[in-house]
C-alpha positions in Angstrom: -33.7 1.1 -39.0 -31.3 4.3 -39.4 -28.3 4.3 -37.3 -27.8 8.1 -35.1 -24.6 8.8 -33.8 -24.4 10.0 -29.9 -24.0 13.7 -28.8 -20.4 12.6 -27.4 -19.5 10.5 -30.2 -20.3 13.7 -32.4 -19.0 16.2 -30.1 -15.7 14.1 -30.1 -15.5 13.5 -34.0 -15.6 17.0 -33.9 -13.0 17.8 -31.9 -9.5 19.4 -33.2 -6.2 17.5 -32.0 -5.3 20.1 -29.4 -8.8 20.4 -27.8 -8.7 16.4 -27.7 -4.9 16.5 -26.0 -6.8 19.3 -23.6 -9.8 16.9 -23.2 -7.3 13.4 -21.9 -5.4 16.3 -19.8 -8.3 17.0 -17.7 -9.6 13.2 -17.8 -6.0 12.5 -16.5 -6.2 14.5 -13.7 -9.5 13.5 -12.9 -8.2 10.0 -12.5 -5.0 11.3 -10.1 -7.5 12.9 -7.7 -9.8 9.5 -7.3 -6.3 8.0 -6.7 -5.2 10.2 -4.0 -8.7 10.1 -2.5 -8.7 7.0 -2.1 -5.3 6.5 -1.1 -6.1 9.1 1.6 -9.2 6.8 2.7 -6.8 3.9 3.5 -4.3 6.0 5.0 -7.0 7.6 7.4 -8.0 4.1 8.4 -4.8 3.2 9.8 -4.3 3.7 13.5 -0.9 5.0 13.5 -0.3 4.8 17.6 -0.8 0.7 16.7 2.7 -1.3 16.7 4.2 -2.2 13.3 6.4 -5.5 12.8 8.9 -4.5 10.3 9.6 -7.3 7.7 13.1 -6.6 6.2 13.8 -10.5 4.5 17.2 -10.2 5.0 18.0 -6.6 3.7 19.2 -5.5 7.0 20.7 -2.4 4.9 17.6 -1.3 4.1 16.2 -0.8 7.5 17.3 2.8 8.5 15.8 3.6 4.9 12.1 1.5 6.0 12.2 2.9 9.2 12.0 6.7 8.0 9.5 6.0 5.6 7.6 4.6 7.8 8.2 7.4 10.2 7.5 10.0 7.5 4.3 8.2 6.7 2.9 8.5 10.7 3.9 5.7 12.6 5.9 6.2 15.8 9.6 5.1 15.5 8.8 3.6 19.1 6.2 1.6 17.9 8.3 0.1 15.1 9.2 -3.5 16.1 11.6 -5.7 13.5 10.0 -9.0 13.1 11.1 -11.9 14.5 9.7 -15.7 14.0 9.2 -15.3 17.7 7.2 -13.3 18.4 4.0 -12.3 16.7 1.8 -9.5 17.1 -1.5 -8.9 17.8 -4.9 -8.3 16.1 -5.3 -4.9 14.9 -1.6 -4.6 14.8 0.6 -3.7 11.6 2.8 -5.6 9.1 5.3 -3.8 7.2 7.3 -5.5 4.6 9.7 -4.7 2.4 8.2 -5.7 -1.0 9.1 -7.5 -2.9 11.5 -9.6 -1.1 14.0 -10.2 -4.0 14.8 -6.0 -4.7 12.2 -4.2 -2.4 11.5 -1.0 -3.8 8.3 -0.6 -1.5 6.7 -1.2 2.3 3.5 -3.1 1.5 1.6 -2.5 5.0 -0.8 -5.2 6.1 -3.4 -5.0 9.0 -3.4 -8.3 11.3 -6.8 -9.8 11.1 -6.0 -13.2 13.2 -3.4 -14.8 15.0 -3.5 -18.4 15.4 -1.4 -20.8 17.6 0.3 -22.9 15.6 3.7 -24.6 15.4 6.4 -22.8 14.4 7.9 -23.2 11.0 11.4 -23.0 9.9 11.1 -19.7 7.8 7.8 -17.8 9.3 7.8 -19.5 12.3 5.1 -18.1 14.6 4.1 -15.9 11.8 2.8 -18.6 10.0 -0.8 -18.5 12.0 -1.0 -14.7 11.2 -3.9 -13.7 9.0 -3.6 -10.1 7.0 -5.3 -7.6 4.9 -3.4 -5.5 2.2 -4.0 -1.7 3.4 -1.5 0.8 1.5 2.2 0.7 0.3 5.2 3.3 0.7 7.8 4.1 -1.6 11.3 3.5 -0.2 12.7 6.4 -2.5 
């Protein structure tokens, strides 16, 4: 059985060091415009004129800061609610946490997919019965 190399693998063997650095250029670049394509795709299937529940855990300082980004992004400032354990919103609506808790560096956005009635709990209260899907993230700098 003889062993034949592949018309990439030989093409690639071939290749000088510049022409390879050229070759992971454009297979880098390739890969950043999937990325923005599909974060595009996630953006486009947010409903911007929905109400967002801002989640600051505590970083109160923070909030003027979440508040533009997420005004930037395309979401009303008078749609932008800060959470309470109170009151919960609906389904279809937006979560928008600073993430993660500890040092936020990020807004991780999160669709509501179900409320439940449930007891309140000490920490999440209400919030504990909400149900939510990951959608996109913002960059607080």
């Amino acid at each position: 059985m003889t062993y034949e190399k592949g018309h990439v693998r030989l093409a690639i063997e071939k290749m000088s060091p510049g022409e390879f650095m050229v070759l992971g250029a454009i297979v880098t670049a390739m890969i950043a415009v999937l990325i923005a394509i599909v974060s595009e795709q996630n953006k486009s299937e947010i409903d911007l004129e929905k109400d967002v529940y801002l989640f600051l855990h505590g970083r109160t300082d923070l909030q003027e800061k979440a508040v533009t980004a997420l005004v930037t992004y395309g979401f009303s400032k008078e749609k932008i609610i800060k959470a309470s354990s109170e009151n919960v919103g609906s389904v279809g609506d937006y979560m928008a946490m600073l993430w993660t808790p500890s040092d936020p560096d990020h807004i991780k956005i999160q669709l509501i997919t179900g409320v439940k009635e449930v007891e309140p709990e000490k920490i999440f209260g209400l919030w504990k019965g909400v149900s939510k899907k990951d959608i996109d993230t913002i960059s607080l700098e």
